[in-house]
Jmol script that loads the backbone (N, CA, C; Angstrom):
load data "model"
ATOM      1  N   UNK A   1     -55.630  36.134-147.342  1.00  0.00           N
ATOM      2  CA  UNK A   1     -55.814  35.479-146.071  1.00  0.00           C
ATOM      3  C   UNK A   1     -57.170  34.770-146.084  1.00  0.00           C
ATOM      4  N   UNK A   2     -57.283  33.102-145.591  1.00  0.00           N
ATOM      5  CA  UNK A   2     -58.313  32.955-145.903  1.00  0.00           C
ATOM      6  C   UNK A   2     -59.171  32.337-144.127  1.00  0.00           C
ATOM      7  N   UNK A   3     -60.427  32.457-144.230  1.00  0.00           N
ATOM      8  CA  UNK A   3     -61.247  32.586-143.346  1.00  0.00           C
ATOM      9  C   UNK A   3     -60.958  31.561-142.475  1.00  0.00           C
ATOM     10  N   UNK A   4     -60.527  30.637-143.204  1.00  0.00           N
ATOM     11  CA  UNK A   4     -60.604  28.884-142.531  1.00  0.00           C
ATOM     12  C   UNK A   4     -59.090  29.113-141.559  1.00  0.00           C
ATOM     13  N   UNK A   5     -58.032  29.872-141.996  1.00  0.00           N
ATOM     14  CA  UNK A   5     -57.071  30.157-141.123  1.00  0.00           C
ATOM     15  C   UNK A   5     -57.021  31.086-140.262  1.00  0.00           C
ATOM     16  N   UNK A   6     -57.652  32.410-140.004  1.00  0.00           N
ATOM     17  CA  UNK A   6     -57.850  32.757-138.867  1.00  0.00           C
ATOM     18  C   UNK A   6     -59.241  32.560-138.190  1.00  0.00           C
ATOM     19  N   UNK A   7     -59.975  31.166-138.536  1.00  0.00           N
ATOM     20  CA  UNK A   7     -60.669  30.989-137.430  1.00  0.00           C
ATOM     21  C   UNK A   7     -60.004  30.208-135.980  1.00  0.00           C
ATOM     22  N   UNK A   8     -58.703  29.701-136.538  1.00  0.00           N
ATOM     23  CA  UNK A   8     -57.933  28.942-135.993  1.00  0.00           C
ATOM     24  C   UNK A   8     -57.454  29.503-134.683  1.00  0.00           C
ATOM     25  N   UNK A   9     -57.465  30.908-134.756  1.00  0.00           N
ATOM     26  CA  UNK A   9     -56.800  32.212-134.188  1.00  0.00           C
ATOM     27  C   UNK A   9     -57.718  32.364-132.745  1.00  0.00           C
ATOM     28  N   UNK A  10     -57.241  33.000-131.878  1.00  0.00           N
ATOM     29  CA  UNK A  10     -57.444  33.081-130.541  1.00  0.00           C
ATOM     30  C   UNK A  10     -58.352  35.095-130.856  1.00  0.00           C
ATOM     31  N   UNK A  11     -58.950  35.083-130.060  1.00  0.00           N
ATOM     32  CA  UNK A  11     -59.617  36.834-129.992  1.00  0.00           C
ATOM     33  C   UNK A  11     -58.134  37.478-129.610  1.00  0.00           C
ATOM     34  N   UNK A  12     -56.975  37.420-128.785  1.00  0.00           N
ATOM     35  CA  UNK A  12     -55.966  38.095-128.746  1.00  0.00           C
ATOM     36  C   UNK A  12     -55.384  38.052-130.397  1.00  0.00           C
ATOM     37  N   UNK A  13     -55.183  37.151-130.950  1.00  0.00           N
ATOM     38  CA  UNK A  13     -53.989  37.064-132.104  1.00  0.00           C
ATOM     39  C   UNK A  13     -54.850  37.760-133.326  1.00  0.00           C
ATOM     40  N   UNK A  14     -56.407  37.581-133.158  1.00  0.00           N
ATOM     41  CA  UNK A  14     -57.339  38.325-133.864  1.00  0.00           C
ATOM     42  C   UNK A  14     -56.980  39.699-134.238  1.00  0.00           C
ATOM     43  N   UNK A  15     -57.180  40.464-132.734  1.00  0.00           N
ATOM     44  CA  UNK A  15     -57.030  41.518-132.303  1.00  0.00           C
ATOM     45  C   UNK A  15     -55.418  42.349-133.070  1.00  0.00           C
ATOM     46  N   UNK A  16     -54.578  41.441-132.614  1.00  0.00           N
ATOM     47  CA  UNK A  16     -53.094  41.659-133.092  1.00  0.00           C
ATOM     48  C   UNK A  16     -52.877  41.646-134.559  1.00  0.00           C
ATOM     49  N   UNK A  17     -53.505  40.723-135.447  1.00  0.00           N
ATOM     50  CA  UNK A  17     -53.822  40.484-136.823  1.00  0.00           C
ATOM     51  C   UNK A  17     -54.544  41.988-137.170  1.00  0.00           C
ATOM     52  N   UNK A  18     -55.775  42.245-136.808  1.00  0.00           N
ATOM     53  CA  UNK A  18     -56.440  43.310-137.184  1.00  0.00           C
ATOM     54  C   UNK A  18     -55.544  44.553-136.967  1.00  0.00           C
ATOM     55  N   UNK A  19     -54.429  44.843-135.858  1.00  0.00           N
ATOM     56  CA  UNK A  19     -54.062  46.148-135.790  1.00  0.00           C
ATOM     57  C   UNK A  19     -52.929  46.454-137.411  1.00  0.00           C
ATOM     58  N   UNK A  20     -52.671  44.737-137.476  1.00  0.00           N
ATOM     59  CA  UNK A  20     -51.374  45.007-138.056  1.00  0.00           C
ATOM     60  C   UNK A  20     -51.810  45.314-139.878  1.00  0.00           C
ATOM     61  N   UNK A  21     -53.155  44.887-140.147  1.00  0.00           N
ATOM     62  CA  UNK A  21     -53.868  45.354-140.885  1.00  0.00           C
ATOM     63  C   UNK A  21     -53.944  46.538-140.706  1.00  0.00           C
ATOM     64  N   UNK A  22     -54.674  47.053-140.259  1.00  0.00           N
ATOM     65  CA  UNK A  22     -55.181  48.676-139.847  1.00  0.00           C
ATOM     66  C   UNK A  22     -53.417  49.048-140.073  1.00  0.00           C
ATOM     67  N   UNK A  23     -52.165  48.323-139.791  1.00  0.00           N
ATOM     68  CA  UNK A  23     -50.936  49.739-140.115  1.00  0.00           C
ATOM     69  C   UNK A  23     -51.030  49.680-141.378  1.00  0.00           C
ATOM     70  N   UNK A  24     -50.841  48.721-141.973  1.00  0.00           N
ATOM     71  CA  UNK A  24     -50.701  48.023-143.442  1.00  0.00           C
ATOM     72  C   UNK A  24     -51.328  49.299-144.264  1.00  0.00           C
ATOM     73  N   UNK A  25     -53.080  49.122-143.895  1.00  0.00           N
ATOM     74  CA  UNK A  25     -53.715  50.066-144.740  1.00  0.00           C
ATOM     75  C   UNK A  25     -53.273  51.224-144.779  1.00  0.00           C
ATOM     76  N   UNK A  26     -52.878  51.711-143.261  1.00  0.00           N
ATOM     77  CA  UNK A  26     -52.749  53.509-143.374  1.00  0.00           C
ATOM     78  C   UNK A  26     -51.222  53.890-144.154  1.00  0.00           C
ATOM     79  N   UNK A  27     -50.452  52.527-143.948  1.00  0.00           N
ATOM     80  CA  UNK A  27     -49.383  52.770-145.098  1.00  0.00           C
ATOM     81  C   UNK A  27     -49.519  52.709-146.356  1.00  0.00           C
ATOM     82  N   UNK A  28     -50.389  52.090-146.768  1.00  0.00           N
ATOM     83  CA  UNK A  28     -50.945  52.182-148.382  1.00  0.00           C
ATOM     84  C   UNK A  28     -51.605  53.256-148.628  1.00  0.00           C
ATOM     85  N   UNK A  29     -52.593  53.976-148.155  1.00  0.00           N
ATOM     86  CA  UNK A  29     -53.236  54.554-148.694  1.00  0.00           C
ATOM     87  C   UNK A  29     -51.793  55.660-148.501  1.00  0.00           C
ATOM     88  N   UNK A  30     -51.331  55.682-147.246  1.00  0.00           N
ATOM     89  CA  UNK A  30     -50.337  57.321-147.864  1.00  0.00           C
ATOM     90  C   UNK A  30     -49.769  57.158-149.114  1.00  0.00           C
ATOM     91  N   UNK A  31     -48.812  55.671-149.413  1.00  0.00           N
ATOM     92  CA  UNK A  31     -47.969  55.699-150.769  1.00  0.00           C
ATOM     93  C   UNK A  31     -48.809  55.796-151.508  1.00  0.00           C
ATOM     94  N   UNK A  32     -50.224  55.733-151.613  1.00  0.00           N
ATOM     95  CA  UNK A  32     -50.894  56.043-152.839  1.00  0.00           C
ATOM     96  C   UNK A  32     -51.007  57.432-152.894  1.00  0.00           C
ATOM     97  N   UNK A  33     -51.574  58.367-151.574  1.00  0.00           N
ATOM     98  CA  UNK A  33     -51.701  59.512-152.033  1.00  0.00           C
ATOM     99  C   UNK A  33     -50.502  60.323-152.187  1.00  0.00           C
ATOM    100  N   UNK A  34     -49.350  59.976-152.471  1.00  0.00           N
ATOM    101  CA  UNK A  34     -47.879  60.759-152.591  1.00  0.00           C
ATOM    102  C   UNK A  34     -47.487  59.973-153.761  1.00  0.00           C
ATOM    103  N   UNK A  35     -48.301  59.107-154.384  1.00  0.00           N
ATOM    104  CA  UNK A  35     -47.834  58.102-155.904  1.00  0.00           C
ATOM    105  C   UNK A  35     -46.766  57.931-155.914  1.00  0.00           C
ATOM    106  N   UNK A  36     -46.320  57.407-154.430  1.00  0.00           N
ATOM    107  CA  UNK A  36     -44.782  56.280-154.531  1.00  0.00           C
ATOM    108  C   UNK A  36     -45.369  54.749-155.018  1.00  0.00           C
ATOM    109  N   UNK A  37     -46.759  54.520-154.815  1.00  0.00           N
ATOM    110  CA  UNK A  37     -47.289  52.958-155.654  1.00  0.00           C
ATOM    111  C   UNK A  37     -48.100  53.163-156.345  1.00  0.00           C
ATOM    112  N   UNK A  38     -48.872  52.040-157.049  1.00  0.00           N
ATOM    113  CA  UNK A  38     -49.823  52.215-157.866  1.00  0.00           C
ATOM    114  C   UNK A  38     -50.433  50.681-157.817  1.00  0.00           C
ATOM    115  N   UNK A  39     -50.178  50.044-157.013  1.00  0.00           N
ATOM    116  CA  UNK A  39     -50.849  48.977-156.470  1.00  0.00           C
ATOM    117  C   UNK A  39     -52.543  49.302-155.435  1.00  0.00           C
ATOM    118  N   UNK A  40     -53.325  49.829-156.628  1.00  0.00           N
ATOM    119  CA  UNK A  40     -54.838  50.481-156.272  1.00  0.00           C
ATOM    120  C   UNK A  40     -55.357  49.065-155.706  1.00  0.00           C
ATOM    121  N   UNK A  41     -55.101  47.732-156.294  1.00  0.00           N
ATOM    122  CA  UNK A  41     -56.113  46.520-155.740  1.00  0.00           C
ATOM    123  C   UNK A  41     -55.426  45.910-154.418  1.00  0.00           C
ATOM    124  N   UNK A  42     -54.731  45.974-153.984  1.00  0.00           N
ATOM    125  CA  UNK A  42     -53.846  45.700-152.973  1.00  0.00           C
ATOM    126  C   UNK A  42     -54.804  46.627-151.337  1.00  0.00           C
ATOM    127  N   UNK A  43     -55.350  47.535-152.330  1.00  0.00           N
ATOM    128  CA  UNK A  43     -56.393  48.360-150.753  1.00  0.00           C
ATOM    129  C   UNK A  43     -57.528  47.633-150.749  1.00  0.00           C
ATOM    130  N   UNK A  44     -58.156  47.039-151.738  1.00  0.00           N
ATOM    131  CA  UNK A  44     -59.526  46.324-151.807  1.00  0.00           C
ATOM    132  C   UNK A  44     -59.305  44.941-150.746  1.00  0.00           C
ATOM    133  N   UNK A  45     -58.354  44.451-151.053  1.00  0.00           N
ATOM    134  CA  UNK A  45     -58.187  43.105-150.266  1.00  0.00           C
ATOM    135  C   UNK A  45     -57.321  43.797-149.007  1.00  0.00           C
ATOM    136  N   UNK A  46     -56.849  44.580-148.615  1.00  0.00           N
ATOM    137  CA  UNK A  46     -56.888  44.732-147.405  1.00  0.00           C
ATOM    138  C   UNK A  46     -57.993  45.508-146.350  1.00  0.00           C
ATOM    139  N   UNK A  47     -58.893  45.582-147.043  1.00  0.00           N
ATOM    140  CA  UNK A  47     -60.201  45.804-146.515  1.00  0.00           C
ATOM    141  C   UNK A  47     -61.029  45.026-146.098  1.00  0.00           C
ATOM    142  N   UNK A  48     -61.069  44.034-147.037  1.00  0.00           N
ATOM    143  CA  UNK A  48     -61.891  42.617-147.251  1.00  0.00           C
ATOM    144  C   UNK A  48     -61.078  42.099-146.009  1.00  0.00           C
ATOM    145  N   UNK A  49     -59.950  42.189-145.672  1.00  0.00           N
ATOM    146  CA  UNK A  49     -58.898  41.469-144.788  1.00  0.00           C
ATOM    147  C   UNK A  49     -59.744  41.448-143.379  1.00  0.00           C
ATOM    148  N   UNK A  50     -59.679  42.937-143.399  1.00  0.00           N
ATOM    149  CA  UNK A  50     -60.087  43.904-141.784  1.00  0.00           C
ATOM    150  C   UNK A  50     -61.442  42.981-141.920  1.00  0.00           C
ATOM    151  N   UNK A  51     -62.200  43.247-142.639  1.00  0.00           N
ATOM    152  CA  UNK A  51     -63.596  42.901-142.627  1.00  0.00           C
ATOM    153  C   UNK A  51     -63.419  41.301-141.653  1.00  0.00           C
ATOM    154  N   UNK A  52     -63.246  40.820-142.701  1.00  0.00           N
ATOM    155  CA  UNK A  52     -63.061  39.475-142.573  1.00  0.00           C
ATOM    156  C   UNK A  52     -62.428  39.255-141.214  1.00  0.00           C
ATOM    157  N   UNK A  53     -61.687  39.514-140.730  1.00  0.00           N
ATOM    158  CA  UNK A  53     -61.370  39.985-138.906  1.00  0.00           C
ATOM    159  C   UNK A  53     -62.143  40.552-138.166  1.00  0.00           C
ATOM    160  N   UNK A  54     -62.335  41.455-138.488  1.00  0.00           N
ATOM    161  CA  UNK A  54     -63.475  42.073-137.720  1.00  0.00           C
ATOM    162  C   UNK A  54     -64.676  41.349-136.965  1.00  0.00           C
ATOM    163  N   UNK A  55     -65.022  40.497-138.522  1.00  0.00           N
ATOM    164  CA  UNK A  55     -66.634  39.525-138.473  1.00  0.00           C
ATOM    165  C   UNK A  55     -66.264  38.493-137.514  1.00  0.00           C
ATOM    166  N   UNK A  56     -64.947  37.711-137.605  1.00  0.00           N
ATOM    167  CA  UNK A  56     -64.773  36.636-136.469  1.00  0.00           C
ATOM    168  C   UNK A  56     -64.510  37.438-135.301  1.00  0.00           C
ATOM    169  N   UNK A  57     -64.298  38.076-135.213  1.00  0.00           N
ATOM    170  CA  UNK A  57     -63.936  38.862-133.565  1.00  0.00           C
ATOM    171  C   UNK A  57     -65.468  38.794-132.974  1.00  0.00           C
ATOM    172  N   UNK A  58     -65.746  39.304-133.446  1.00  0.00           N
ATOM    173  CA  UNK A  58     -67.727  39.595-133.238  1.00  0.00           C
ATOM    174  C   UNK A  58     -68.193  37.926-132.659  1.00  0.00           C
ATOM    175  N   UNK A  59     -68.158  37.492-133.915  1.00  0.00           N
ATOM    176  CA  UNK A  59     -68.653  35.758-133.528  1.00  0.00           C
ATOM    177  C   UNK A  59     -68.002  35.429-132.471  1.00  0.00           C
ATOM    178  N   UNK A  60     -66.732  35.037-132.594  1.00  0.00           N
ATOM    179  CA  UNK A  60     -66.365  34.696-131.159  1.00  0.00           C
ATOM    180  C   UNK A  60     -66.651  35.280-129.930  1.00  0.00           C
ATOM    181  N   UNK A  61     -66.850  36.561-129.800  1.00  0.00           N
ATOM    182  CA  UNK A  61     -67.508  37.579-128.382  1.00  0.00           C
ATOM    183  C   UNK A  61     -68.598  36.695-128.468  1.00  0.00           C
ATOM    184  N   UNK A  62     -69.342  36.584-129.630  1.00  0.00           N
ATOM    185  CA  UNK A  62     -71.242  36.089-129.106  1.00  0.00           C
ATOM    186  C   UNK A  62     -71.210  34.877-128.565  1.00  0.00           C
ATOM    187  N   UNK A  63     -70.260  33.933-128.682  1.00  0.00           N
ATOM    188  CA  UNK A  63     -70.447  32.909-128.360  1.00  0.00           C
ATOM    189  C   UNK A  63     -69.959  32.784-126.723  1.00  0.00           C
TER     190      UNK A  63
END
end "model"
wireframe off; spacefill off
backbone 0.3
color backbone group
């Protein structure tokens, strides 16, 4: 996901983007800890994801 497309994004669709992240992750990390996957880099970039949401949520509040 790249930065230049959810700046495009409203603080609601932000918000909605970030939860659906946050399920994403907590479903990965379980199939990892029950080793139904083994897709270990797939958690790095959905971190970077959140992050990266997170940081525009912020900016847009300050402004």
């Amino acid at each position: 996901m790249k930065a230049s497309e959810l700046r495009s994004k409203t603080v609601e669709e932000l918000n909605q983007e970030l939860v659906s992240l946050l399920k994403a992750k907590f479903g990965l990390k379980m199939q990892l800890s029950t080793q139904q996957s083994n897709k270990t880099s797939e958690l790095g970039k959905l971190r970077r994801d959140i992050a990266r949401v997170k940081t525009l949520i912020r900016e847009k509040a300050a402004q």
